[in-house]
C-alpha positions in Angstrom: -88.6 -91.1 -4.1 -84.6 -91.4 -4.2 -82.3 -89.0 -5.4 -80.0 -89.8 -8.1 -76.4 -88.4 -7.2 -74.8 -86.5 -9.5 -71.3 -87.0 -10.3 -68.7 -84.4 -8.1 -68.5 -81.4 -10.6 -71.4 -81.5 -12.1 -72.9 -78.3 -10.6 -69.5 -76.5 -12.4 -69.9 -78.4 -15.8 -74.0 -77.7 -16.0 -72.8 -73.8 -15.0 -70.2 -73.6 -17.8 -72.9 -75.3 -20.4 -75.3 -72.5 -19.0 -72.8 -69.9 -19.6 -71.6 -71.1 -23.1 -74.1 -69.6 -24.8 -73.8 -66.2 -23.2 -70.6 -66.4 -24.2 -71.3 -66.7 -27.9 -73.6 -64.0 -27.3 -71.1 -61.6 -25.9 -68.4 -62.5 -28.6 -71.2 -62.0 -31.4 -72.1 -59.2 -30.2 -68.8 -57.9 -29.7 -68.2 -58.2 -33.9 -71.8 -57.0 -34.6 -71.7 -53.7 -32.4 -69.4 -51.4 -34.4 -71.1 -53.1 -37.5 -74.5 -51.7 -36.9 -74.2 -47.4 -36.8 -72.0 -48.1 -40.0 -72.0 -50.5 -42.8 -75.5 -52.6 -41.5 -77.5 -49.1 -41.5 -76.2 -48.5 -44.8 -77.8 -51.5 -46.2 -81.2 -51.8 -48.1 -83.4 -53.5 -45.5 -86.6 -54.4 -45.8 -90.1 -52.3 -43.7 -90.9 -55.3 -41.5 -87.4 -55.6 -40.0 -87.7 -54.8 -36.2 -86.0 -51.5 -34.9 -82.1 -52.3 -34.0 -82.9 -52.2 -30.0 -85.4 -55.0 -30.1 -82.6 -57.7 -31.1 -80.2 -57.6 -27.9 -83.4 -58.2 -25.8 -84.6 -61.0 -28.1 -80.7 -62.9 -28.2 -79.7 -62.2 -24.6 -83.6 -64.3 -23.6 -82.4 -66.9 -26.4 -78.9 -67.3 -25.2 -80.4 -67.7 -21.5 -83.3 -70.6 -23.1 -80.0 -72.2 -24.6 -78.3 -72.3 -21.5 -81.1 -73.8 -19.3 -82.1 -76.2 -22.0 -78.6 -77.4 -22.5 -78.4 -77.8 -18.6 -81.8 -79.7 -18.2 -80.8 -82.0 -21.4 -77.5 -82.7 -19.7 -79.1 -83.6 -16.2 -81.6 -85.8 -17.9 -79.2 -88.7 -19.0 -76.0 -88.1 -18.2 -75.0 -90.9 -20.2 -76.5 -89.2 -23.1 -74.5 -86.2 -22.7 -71.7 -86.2 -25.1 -73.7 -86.4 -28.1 -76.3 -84.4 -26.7 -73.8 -81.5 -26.0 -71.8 -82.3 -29.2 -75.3 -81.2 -31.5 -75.9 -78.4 -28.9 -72.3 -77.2 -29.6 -72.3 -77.5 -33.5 -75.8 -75.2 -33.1 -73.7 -72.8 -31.0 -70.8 -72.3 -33.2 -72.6 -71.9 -36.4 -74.5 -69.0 -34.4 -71.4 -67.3 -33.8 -70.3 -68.7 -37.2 -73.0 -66.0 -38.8 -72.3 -63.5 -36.8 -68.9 -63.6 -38.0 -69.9 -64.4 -41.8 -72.8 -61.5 -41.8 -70.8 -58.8 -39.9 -67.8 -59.5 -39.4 -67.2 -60.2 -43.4 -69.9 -57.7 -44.0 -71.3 -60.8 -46.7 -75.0 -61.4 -46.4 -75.0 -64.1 -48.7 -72.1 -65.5 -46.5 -74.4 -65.2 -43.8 -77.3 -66.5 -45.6 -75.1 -70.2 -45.9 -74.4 -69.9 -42.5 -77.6 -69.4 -41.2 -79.4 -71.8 -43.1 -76.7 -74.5 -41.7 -78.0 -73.1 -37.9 -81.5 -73.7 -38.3 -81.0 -77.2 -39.4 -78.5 -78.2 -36.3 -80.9 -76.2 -34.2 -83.6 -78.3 -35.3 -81.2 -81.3 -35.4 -80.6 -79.9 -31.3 -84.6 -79.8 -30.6 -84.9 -83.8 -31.5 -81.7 -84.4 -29.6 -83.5 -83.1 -27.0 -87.0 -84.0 -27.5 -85.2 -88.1 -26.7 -83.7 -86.5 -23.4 -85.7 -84.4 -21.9 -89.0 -82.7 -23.9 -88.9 -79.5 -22.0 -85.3 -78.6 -22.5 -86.2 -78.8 -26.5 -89.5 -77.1 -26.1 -87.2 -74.2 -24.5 -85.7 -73.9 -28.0 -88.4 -73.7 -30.0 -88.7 -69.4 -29.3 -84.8 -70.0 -31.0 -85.4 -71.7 -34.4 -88.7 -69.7 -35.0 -86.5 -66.4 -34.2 -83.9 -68.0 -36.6 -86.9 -68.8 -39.1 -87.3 -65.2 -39.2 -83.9 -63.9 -39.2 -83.4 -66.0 -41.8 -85.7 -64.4 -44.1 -84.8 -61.3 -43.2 -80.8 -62.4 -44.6 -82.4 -63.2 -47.6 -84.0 -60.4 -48.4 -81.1 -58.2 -47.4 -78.8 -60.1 -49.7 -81.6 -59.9 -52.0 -81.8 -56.0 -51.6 -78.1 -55.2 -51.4 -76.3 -58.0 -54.4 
């Protein structure tokens, strides 16, 4: 079976779409940190929200399923890439975008817009990648139903706290 070859810097443009996401991760979590022992803890929250340590262990595996589905999508039709990454990108700055609404404004119904808008571009991301490569959108599906929930969970804390 023949190789394709890969265009000369594509091993550095398919390790900066990896890391992109981390990235967002690390900014995000840069402006939720000092949020969370003070104004988030203060808020009415709801019994079934998980305890504060399980959510870097549940974004830092999402941010790493972003960044090898983004890389598989990419090295499935190159030709397809642009769009592909454009969607993927959209999805990635409306998940810092709500970080930045939620707890960087301190607005959950801020964050509620904002996250709403996510979990249609990530679902708008999973059929962008479903057409390139199936496995690189199954690898976001753990995402939008993670985003499902969080999603509630914004409601009912803007619910709780109006």
């Amino acid at each position: 079976m023949p190789t394709r070859k890969r265009p000369s810097g594509a091993l550095a443009l398919d390790g900066l779409a990896f890391a992109a996401p981390l990235v967002v991760g690390a900014v995000g979590g840069a402006v939720t940190a000092p949020r969370i022992p003070t104004w988030y803890r203060g808020l009415d929250k709801p019994t079934w929200q998980p305890p504060d340590a399980a959510f870097a262990p549940v974004w830092t595996t999402l941010y790493v399923l972003m960044g090898i589905a983004v890389v598989l999508a990419r090295r499935a039709d190159p030709g397809r890439s642009p769009r592909t990454e454009a969607v993927f990108g959209l999805q990635l700055a409306l998940n810092l975008g709500w970080s930045l609404a939620f707890f960087g404004r301190r607005d959950p119904a801020a964050g509620l817009v904002v996250i709403i808008l996510l979990w249609a571009a990530i679902a708008a991301t999973i059929a962008e990648f479903w057409g390139t490569r199936r496995r690189a959108a199954a690898l976001l599906v753990p995402y939008l139903g993670w985003v499902t929930f969080a999603t509630l969970l914004n409601a009912d804390i803007w619910r709780r706290n109006r």
